[in-house]
C-alpha positions in Angstrom: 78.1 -35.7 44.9 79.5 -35.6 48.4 78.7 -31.8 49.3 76.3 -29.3 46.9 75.4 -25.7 47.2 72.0 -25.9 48.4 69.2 -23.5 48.9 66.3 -25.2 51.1 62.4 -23.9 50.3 60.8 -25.1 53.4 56.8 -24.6 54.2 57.3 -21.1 53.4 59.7 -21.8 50.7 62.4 -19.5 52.1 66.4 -20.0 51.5 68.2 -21.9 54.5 71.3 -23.7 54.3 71.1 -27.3 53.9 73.5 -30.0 55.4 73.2 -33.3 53.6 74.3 -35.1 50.6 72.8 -35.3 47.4 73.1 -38.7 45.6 74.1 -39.0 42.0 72.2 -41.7 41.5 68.8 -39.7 42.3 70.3 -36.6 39.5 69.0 -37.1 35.8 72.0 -38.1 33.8 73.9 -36.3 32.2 74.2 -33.4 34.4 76.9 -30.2 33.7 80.2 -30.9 35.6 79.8 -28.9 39.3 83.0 -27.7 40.8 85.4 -30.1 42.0 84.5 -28.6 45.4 81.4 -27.4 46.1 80.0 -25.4 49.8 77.4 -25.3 51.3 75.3 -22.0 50.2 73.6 -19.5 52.2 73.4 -16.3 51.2 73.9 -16.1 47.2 75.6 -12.9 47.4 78.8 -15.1 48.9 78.6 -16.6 44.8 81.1 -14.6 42.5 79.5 -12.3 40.3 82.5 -13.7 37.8 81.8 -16.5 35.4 83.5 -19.9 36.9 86.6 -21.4 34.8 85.0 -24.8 34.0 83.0 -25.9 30.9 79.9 -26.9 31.4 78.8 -29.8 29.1 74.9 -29.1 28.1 73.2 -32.2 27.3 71.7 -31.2 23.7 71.3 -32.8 19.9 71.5 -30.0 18.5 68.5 -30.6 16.6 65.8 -28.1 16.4 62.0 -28.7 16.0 59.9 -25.8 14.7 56.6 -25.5 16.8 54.5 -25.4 13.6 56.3 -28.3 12.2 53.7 -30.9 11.7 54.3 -33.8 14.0 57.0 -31.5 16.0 55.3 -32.1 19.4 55.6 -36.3 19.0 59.1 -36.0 17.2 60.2 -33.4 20.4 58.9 -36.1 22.9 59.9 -38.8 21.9 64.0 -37.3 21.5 65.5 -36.9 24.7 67.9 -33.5 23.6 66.1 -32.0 20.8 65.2 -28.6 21.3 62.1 -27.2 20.6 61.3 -23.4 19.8 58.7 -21.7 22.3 60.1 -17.8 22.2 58.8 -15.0 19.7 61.0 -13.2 17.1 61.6 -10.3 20.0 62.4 -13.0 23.1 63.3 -16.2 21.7 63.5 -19.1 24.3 63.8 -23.0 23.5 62.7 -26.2 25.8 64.6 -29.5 25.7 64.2 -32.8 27.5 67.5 -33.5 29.4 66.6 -37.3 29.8 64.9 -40.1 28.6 62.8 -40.4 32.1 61.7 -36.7 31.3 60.8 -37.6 27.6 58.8 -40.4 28.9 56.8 -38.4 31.0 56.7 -35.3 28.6 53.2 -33.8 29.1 54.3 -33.1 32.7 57.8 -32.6 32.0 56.9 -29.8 29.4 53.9 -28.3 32.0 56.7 -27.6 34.1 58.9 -26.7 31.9 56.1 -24.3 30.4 55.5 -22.6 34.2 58.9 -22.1 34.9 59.7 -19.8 31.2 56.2 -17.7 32.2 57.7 -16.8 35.5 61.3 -16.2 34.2 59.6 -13.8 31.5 58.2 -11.7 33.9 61.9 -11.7 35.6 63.4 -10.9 33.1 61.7 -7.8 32.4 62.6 -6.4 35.8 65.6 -3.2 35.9 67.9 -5.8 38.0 68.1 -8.3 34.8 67.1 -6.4 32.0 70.0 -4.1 32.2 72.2 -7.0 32.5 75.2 -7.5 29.3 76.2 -10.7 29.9 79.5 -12.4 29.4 79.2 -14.8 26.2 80.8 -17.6 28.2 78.1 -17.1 30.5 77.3 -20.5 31.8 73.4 -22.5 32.6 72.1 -22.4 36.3 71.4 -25.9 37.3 69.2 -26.6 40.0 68.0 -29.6 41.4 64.2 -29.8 43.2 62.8 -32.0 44.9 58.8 -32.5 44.7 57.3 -34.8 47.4 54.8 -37.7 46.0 51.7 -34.9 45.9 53.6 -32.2 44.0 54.5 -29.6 46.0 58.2 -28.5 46.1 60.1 -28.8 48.7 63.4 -28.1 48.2 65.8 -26.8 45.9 69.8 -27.8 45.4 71.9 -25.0 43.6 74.2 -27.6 41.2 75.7 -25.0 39.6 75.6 -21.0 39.2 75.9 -19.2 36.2 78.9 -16.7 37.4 75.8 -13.9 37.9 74.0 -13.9 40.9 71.6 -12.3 40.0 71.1 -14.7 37.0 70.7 -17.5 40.2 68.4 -15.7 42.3 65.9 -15.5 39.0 65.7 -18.7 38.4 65.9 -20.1 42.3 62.7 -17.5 42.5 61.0 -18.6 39.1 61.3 -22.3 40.6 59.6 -21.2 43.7 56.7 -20.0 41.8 56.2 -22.3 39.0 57.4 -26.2 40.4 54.7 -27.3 41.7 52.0 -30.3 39.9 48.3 -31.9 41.3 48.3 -35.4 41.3 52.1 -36.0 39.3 52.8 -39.4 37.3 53.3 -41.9 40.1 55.8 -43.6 37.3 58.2 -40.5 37.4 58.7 -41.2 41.3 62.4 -41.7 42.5 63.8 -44.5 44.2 63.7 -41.9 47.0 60.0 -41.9 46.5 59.8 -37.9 45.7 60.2 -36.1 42.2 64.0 -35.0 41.4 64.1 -32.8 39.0 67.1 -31.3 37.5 66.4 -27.9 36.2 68.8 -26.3 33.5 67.8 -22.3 32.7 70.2 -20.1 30.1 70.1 -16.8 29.0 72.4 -14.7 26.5 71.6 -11.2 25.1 69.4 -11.1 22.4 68.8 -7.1 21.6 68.0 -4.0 23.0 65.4 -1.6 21.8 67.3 1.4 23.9 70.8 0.1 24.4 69.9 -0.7 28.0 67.5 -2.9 28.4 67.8 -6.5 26.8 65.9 -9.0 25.4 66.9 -12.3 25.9 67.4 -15.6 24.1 66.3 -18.2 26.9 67.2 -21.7 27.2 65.4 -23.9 29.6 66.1 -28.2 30.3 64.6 -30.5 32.7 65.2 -33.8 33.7 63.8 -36.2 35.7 66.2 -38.2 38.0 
């Protein structure tokens, strides 16, 4: 990927604009198709609050496993793409493993994974998404971050936006919060010698209790490239 929309988080973890490229070869695989140009980003209000015209393709099974399903927790880690349920009846939200790399290390992948729904939930509940009716082509926000070799993030790579900005700016923030691990699996290193992680978040509607604000069904990936 020669050029990438890219959203720094320096020592303060603020947004700059990054010029460098990204290497496919560091990105879990598969990754959703990114535009056939992307820019540099630095101010994600310049992103179109219109969904974009390609398909993404979301690395999934479509298999399911039930959280009380005995034996669901070895089954889920050991299948690169099955999904698993970790939502309530009111705000469901499901967890999958992009990549085998990410399966392999799945207590950390899923810790992760686990930090970065707690923060979107409190997000979520906020007037700026809650009110939001979303498109039902609405596509995932892909991020890439980057983790040095003791776990603290230090950057983050906008792959691809969902079509709502403010869908972007949620998850870019609930990264911010919630990427961050002591003493990470020296195994799930990079060539690099950092932690790439590629960091797939999707919401639709779910229901509204006052026809205003929404519940949402949440879908959240990792992968470790």
């Amino acid at each position: 990927m020669k050029a990438s929309r890219l959203l720094c988080v320096g020592a303060s973890i603020a947004l700059a604009a990054l010029v460098s490229g990204c290497s496919s070869n560091n990105a879990p695989q598969p990754l959703p198709q990114a535009d056939a140009h992307p820019h540099i980003v630095t101010d994600l209000s310049s992103l179109s609050s219109d969904t974009t015209e390609f398909q993404p393709k979301i690395h999934s099974s479509g298999l399911m496993a039930k959280v009380d399903d005995p034996g669901s927790a070895q089954v889920f880690q050991a299948t690169p793409g099955l999904s698993r349920e970790i939502g309530t009846d009111r705000t469901p939200a499901f967890e999958t493993l992009l990549n085998g790399k990410a399966a392999q290390y799945a207590n950390f992948s899923q810790t992760l994974m686990e930090r970065v729904y707690a923060q979107l939930r409190i997000l979520e509940r906020t007037d700026e998404i809650s009110i939001l009716k979303l498109p039902t082509e609405i596509h995932p926000t892909v991020v890439t971050a980057i983790m040095d070799r003791n776990g603290k993030l230090k950057e983050i790579i906008l792959e691809q936006h969902s079509g709502k900005t403010a869908l972007d700016k949620m998850v870019i923030e609930a990264c911010k919060k919630s990427l961050w691990y002591p003493n990470p699996p020296v195994g799930a290193l990079s060539e690099g010698g950092d932690y790439r992680l590629t960091v797939q978040v999707h919401l639709e509607n779910f229901a509204s209790q006052d026809d205003r604000h929404w519940d949402f069904t949440t879908k959240i990936g990792l992968g470790i490239g």
